[in-house]
One Martini backbone bead per residue (centre of mass of N, CA, C, O) as a GRO file, in nm:
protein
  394
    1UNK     BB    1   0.097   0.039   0.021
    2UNK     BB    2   0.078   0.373  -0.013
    3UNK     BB    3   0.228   0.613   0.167
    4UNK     BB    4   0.089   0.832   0.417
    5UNK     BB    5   0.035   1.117   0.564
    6UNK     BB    6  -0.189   1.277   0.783
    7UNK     BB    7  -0.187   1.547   0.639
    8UNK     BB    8  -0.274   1.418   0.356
    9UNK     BB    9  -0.497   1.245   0.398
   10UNK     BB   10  -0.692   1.505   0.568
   11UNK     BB   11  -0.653   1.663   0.243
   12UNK     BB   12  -0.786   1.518  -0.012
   13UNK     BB   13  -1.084   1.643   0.046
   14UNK     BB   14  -0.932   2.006  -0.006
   15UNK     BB   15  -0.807   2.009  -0.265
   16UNK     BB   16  -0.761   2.274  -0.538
   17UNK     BB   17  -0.555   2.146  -0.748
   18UNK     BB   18  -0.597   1.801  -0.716
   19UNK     BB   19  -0.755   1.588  -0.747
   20UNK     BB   20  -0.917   1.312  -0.603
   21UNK     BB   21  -0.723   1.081  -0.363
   22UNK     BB   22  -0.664   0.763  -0.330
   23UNK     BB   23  -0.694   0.404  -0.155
   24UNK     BB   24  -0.652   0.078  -0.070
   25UNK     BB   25  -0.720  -0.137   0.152
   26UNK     BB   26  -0.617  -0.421   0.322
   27UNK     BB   27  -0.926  -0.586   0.306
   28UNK     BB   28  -1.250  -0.518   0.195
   29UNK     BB   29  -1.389  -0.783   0.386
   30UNK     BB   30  -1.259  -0.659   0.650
   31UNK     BB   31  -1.383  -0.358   0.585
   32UNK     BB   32  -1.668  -0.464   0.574
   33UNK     BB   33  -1.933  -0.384   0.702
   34UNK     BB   34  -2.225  -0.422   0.897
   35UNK     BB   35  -2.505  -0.290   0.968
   36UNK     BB   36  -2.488  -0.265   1.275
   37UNK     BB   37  -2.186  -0.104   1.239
   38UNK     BB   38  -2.254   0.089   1.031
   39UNK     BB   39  -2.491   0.239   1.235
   40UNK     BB   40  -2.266   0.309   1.426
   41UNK     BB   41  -2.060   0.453   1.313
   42UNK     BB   42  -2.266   0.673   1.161
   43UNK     BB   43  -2.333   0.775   1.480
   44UNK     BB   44  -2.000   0.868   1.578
   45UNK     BB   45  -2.024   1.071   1.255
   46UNK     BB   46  -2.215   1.261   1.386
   47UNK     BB   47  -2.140   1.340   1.623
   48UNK     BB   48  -1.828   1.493   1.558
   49UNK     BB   49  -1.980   1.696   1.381
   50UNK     BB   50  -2.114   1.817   1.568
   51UNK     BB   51  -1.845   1.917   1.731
   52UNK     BB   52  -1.642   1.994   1.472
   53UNK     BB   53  -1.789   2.067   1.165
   54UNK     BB   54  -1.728   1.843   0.991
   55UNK     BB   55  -1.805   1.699   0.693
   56UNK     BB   56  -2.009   1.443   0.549
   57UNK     BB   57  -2.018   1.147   0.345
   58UNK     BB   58  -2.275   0.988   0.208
   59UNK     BB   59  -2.333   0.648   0.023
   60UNK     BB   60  -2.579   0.507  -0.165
   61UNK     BB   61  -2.616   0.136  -0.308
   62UNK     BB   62  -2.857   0.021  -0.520
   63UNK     BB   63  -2.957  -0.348  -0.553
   64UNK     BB   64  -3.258  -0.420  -0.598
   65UNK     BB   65  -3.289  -0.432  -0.901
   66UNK     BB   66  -3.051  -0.601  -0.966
   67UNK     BB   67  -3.115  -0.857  -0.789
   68UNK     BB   68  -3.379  -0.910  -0.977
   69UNK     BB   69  -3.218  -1.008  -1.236
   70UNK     BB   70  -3.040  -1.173  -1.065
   71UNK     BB   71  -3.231  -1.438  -0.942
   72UNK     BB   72  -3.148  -1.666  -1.142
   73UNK     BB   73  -2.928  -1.713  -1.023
   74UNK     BB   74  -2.704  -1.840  -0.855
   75UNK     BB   75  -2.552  -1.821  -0.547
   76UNK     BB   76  -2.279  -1.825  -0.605
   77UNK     BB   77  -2.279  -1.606  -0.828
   78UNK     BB   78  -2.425  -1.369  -0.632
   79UNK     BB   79  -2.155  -1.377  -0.431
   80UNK     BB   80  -1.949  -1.313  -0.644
   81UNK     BB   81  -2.073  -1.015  -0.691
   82UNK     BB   82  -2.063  -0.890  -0.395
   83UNK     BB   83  -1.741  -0.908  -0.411
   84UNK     BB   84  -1.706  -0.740  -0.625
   85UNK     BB   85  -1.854  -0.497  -0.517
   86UNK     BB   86  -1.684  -0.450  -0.268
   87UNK     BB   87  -1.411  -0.402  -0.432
   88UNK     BB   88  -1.529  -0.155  -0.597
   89UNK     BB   89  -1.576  -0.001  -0.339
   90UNK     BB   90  -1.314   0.015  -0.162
   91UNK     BB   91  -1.092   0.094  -0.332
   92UNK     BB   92  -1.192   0.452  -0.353
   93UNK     BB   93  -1.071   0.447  -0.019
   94UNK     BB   94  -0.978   0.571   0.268
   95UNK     BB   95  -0.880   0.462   0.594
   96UNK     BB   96  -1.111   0.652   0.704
   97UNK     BB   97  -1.332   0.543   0.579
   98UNK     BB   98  -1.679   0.385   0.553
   99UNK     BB   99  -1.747   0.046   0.465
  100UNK     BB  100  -2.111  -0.102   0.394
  101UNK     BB  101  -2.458  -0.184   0.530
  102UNK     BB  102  -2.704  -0.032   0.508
  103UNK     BB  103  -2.878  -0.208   0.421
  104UNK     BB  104  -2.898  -0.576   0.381
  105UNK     BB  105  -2.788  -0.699   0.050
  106UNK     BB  106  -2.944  -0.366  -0.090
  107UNK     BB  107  -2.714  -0.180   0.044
  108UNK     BB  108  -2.447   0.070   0.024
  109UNK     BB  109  -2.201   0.215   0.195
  110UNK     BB  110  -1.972   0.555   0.198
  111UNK     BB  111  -1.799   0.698   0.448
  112UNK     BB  112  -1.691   1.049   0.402
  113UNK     BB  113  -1.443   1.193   0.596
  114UNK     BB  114  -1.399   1.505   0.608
  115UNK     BB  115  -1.480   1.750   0.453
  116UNK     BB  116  -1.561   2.021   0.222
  117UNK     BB  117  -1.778   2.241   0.195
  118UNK     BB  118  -1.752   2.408  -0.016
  119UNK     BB  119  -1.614   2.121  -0.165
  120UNK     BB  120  -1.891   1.870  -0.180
  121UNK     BB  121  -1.991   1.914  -0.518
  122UNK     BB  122  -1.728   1.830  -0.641
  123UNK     BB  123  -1.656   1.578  -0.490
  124UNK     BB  124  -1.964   1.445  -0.553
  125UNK     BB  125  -1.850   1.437  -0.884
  126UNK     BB  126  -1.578   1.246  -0.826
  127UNK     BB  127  -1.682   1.037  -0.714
  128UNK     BB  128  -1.919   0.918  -0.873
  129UNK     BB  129  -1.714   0.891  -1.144
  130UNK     BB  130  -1.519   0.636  -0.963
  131UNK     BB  131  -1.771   0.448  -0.914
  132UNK     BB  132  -1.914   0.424  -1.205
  133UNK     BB  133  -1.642   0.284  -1.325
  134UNK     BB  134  -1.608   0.039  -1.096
  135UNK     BB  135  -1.910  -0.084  -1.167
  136UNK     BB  136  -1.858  -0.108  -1.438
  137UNK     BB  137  -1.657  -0.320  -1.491
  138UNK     BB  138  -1.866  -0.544  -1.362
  139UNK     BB  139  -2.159  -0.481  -1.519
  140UNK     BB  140  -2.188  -0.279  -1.712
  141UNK     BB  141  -2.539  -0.263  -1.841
  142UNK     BB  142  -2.594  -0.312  -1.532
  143UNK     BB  143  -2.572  -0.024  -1.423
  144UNK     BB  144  -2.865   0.092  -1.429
  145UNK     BB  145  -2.981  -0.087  -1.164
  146UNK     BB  146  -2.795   0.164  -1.019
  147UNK     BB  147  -2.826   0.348  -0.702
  148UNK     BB  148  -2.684   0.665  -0.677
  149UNK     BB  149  -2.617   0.861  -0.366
  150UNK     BB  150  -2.627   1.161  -0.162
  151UNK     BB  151  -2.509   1.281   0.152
  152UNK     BB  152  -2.456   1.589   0.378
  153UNK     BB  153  -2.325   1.589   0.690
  154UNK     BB  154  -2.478   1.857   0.719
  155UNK     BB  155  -2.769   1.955   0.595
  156UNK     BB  156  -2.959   2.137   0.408
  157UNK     BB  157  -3.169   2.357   0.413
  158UNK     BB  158  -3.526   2.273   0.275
  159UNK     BB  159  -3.841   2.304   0.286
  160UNK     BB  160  -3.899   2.156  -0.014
  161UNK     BB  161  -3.728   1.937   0.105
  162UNK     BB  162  -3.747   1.613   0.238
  163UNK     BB  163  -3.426   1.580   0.282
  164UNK     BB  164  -3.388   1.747   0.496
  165UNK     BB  165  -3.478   1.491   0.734
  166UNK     BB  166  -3.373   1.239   0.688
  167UNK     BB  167  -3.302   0.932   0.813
  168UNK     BB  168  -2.978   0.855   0.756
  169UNK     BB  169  -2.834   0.994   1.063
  170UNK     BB  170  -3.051   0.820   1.280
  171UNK     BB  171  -3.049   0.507   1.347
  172UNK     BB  172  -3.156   0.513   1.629
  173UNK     BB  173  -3.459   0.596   1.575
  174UNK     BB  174  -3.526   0.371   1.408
  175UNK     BB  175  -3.471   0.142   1.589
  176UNK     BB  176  -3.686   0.233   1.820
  177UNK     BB  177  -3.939   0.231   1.665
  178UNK     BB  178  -3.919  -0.086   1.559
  179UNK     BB  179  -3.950  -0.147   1.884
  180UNK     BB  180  -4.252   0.069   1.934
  181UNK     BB  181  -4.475  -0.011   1.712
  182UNK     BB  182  -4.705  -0.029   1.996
  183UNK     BB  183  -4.663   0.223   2.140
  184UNK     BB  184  -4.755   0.416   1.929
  185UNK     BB  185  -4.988   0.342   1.882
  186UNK     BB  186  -5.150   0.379   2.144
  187UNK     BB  187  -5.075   0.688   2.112
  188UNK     BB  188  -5.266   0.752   1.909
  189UNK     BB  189  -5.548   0.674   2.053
  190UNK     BB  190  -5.509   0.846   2.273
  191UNK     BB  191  -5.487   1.104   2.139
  192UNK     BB  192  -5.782   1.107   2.036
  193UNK     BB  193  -5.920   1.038   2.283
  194UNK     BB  194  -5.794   1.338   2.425
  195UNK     BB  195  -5.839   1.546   2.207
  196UNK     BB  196  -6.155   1.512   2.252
  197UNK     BB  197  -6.193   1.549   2.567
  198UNK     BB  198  -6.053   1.830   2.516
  199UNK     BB  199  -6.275   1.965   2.334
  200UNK     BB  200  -6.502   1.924   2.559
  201UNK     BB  201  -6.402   2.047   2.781
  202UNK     BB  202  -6.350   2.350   2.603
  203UNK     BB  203  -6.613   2.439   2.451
  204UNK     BB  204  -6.692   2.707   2.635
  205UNK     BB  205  -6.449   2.854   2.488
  206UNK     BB  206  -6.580   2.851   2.179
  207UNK     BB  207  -6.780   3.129   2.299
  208UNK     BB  208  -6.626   3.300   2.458
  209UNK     BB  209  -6.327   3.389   2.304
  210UNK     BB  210  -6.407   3.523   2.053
  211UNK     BB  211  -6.567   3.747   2.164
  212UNK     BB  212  -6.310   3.861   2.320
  213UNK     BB  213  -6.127   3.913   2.054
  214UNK     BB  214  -6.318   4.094   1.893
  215UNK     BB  215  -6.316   4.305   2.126
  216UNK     BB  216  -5.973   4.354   2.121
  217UNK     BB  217  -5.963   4.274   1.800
  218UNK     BB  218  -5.945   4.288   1.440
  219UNK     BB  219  -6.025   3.979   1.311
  220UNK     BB  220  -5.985   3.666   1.375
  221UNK     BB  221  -5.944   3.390   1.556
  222UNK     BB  222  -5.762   3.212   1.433
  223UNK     BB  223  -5.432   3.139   1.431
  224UNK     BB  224  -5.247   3.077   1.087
  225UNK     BB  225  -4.934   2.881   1.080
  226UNK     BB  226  -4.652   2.738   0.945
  227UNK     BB  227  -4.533   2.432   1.011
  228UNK     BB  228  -4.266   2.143   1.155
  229UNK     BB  229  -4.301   1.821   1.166
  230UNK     BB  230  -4.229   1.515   1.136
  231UNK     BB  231  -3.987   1.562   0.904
  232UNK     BB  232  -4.068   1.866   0.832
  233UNK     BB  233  -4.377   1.833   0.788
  234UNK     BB  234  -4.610   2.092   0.649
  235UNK     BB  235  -4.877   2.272   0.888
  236UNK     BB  236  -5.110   2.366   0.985
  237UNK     BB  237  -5.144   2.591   1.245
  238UNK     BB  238  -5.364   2.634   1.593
  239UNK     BB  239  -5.505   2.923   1.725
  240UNK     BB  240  -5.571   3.110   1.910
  241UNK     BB  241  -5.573   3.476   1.885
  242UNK     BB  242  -5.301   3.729   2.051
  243UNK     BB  243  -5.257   3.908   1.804
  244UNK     BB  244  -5.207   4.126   1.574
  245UNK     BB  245  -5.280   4.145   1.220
  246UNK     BB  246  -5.080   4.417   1.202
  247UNK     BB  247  -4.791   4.248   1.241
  248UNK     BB  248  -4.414   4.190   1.253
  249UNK     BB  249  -4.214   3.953   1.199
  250UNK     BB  250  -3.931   4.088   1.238
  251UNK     BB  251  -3.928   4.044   1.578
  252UNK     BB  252  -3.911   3.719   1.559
  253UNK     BB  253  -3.687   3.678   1.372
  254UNK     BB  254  -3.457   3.783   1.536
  255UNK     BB  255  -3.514   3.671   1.822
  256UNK     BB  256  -3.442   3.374   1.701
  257UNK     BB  257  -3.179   3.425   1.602
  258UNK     BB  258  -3.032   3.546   1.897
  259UNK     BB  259  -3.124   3.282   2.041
  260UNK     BB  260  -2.950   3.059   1.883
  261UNK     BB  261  -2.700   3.227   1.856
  262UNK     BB  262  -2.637   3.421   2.132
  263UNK     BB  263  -2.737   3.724   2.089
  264UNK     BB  264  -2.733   3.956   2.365
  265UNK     BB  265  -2.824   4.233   2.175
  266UNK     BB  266  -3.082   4.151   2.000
  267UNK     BB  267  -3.231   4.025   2.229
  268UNK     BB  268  -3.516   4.187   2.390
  269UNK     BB  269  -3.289   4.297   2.638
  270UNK     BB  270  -3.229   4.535   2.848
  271UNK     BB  271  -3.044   4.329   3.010
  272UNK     BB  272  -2.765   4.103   3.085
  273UNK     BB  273  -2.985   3.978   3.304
  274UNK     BB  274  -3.204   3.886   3.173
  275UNK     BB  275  -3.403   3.630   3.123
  276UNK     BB  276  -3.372   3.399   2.895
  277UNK     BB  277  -3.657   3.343   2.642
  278UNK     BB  278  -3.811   3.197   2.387
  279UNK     BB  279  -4.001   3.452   2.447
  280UNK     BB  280  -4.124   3.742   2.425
  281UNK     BB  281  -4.141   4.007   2.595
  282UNK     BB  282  -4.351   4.216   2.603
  283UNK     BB  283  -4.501   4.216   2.344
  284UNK     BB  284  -4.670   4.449   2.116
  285UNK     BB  285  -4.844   4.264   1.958
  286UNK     BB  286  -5.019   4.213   2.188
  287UNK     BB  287  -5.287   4.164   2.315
  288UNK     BB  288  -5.491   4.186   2.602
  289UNK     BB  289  -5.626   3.874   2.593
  290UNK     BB  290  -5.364   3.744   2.517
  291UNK     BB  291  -5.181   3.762   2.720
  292UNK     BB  292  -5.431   3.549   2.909
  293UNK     BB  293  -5.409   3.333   2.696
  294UNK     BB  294  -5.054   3.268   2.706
  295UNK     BB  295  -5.049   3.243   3.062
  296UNK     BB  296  -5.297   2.980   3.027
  297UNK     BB  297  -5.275   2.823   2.733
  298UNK     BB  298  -5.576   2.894   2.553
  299UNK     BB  299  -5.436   2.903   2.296
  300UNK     BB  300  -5.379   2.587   2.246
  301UNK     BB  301  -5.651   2.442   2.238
  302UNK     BB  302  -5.683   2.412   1.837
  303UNK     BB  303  -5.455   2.146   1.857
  304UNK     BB  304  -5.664   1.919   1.881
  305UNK     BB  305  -5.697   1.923   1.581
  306UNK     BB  306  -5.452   1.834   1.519
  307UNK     BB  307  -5.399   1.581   1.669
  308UNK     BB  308  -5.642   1.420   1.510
  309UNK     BB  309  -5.470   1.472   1.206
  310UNK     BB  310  -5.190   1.389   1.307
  311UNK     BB  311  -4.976   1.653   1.307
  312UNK     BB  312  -4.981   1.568   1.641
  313UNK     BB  313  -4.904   1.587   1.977
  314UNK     BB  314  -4.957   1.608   2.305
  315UNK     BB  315  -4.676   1.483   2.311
  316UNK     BB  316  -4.387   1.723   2.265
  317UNK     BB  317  -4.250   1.901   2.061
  318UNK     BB  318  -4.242   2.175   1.948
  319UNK     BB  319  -4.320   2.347   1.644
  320UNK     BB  320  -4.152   2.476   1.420
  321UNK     BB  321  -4.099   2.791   1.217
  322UNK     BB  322  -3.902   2.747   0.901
  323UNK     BB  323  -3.688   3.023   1.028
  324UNK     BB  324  -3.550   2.898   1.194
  325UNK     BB  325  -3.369   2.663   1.043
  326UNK     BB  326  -3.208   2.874   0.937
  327UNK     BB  327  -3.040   2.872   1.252
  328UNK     BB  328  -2.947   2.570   1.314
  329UNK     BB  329  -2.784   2.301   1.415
  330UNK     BB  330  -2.742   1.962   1.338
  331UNK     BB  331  -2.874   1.868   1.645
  332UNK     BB  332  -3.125   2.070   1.598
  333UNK     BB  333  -3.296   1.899   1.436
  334UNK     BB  334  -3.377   1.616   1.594
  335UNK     BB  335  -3.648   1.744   1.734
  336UNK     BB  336  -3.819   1.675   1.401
  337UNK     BB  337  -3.721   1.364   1.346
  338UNK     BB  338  -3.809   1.139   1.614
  339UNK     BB  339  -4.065   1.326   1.699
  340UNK     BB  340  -4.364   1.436   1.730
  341UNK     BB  341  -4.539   1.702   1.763
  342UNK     BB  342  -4.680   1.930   2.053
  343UNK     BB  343  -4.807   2.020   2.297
  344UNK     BB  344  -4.709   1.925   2.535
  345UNK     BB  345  -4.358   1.888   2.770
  346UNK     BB  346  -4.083   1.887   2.882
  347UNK     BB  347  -4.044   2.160   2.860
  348UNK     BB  348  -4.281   2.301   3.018
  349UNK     BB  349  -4.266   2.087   3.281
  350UNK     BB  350  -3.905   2.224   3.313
  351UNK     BB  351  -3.880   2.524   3.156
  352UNK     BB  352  -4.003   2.673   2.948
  353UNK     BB  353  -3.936   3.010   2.911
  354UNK     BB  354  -3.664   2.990   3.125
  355UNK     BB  355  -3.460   2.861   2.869
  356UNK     BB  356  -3.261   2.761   2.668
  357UNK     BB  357  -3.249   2.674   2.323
  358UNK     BB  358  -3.037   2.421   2.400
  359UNK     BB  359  -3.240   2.318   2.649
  360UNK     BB  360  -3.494   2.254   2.490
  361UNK     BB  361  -3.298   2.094   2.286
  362UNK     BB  362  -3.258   1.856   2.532
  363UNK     BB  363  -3.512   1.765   2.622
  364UNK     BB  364  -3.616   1.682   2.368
  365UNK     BB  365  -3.411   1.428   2.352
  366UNK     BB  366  -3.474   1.320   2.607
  367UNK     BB  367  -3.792   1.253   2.502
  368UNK     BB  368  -3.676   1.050   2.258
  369UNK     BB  369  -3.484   0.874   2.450
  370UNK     BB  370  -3.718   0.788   2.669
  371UNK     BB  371  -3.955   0.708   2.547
  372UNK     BB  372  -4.315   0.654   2.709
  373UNK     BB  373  -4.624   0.587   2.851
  374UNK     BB  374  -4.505   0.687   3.136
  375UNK     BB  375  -4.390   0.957   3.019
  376UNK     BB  376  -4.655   1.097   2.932
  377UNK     BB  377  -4.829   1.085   3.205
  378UNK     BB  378  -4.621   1.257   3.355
  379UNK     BB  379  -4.687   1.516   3.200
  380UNK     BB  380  -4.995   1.538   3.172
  381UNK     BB  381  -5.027   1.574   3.480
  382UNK     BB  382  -4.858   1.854   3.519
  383UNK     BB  383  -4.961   2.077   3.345
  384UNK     BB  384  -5.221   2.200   3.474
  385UNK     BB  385  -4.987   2.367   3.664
  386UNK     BB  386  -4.867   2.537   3.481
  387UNK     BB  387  -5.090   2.651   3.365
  388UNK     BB  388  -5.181   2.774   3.638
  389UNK     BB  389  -4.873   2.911   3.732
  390UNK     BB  390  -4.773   3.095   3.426
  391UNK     BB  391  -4.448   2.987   3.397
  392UNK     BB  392  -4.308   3.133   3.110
  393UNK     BB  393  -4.587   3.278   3.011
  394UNK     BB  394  -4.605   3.522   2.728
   0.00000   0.00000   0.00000
């Protein structure tokens, strides 16, 4: 094997006078991951990358079309042609990639780990080129029935690209969901359930406060407006109104930026003693009733008919407003990957507004990374004191 100092390797996919430069593992086969290592190697460099900010490319190379053509072979043929393939692909990669199956028999993964993020597009199609060839040689015109597609993480934000969100990066939470599959169905059905029992005991809400809205401030009774649920699928979000209809959303979007980013020169606090908090306090846009409505969380009412559509559960984290995500780090992403979002959770009943935004997605990721049918309901019995003591909300 050609010798190769450290700081070489590690500069391979960064070099902009020199195509991206390869060698070989000294033996594919056994540097060759099951699907279980590789998606355990896969969740420790989505870690690191949270930690270092170098991103990498993941590589999934699909061979069910493949295999379906050539199923009519003996199985001697079909092992002879899996490790022609597997040493196609380990052969243009270095010593620090990390190749295996991304789903068993079906998907081949090809973790190039630290690139350039500049030179990311750049990078992967140089690898497409080199791996494409790689696999003519082997296949020749069956390389059509083969799809290879590439994923860089951290992803970019895209919210109309449904791939800005795919669990390819979650491991765990794949893993978690498959184990879970009955307690899921359950928590849908409470969700019904309670969503259904909430609108009933709420009722007289829905006749009383139209009411005091429309007389403290002239537009519609309820606020709508576009959120991001699990997996980022955006659904109309639904509230009582508690701000004015000619309100500037520039004041909640700087504040949220500022919130994120941890800039407290701009995030809308008088002093740089005062609590830091998720909403913005004394906000001018509110109305007179909607204070009393956001203090109460009377607002969050008409949330009921999102959990019956499924849009939302009872218990989960907030579901963020698409402008945030322009401005998330990319482990805070996972707080609306792992779990569909709710009307209250841990947030709320451990820290509601009174904790800073990276505090509460961590709250939210110990909610996705603990959950159970016994872990919401000891969240959803604190509630309603919550709501009755009303601290944390603005």
């Amino acid at each position: 094997m050609t010798k190769i100092s450290e700081a070489e390797e590690k500069s391979e996919y960064r070099s902009s006078s020199s195509s991206v430069r390869f060698f070989s593992p000294p033996s594919p086969a056994e540097e060759f991951c099951s699907e279980a290592v590789f998606q355990e190697k896969l969740l420790r460099e989505r870690q690191r990358t949270d930690r270092t900010g170098r991103p990498f490319l993941l590589m999934q190379i699909g061979l069910e079309s493949l295999l379906k053509k050539e199923s009519t072979k003996s199985t001697k043929d079909l092992e002879h042609l899996e490790r022609r393939l597997i040493a196609g692909v380990c052969s243009p990669i270095r010593q620090t990639d990390i190749a295996g199956w991304f789903a068993s028999c079906s998907v081949i993964g090809v973790i190039y780990t630290e690139i350039d993020k500049e030179k990311r597009f750049e990078i992967r199609e140089k690898l497409l080129t080199r791996v494409r060839k790689q696999l003519a040689e082997i296949l020749g015109p069956e390389l059509s029935a083969v799809h290879i597609s590439f994923q860089c993480y951290p992803m970019d934000f895209d919210p109309e690209q449904e791939s800005s969100f795919k669990l390819y990066f979650s491991p765990e939470a794949k893993r978690e969901k498959g184990g879970k599959s009955l307690s899921l169905m359950i928590k849908r059905v409470f969700d019904i359930v309670g969503s259904l029992g909430g609108l009933l005991f709420f009722l007289p809400c829905f006749f009383v406060l139209p009411i005091l809205i429309k007389k403290t401030s002239p537009g519609p009774v309820f606020f709508r407006q576009t959120r991001l649920g699990l997996n980022g699928k955006p659904f109309v979000f639904l509230k009582f109104r508690s701000m004015r209809v000619d309100n500037d959303p520039t004041i909640h979007q700087e504040f949220i930026k500022a919130l994120i980013e941890k800039d407290p020169a701009s995030s809308d606090t008088s002093s740089m003693e005062q609590e830091q908090v998720y909403k913005i306090q004394s906000d001018p846009r509110v109305t007179p009733i909607g204070h009393f409505l956001r203090k109460t969380s009377l607002d969050e009412i008409p949330q009921f008919l999102n959990v019956l559509r499924g849009e939302m559960s009872l218990i989960g984290p907030r579901p963020p407003i698409p402008y945030e995500l322009e401005h998330y780090q990319s482990w805070h992403r996972r707080r609306i990957m792992e779990v569909k979002p709710g009307i209250t959770g841990l947030w709320q009943v451990k820290g509601r507004s009174s904790c800073s935004f990276d505090e509460m997605v961590r709250l939210d990721l110990q909610y996705s990374r603990e959950w159970s049918l016994w872990l919401d309901l000891k969240i959803l019995l604190q509630t309603p004191w919550v709501m009755i003591a009303g601290k944390g909300a603005y």
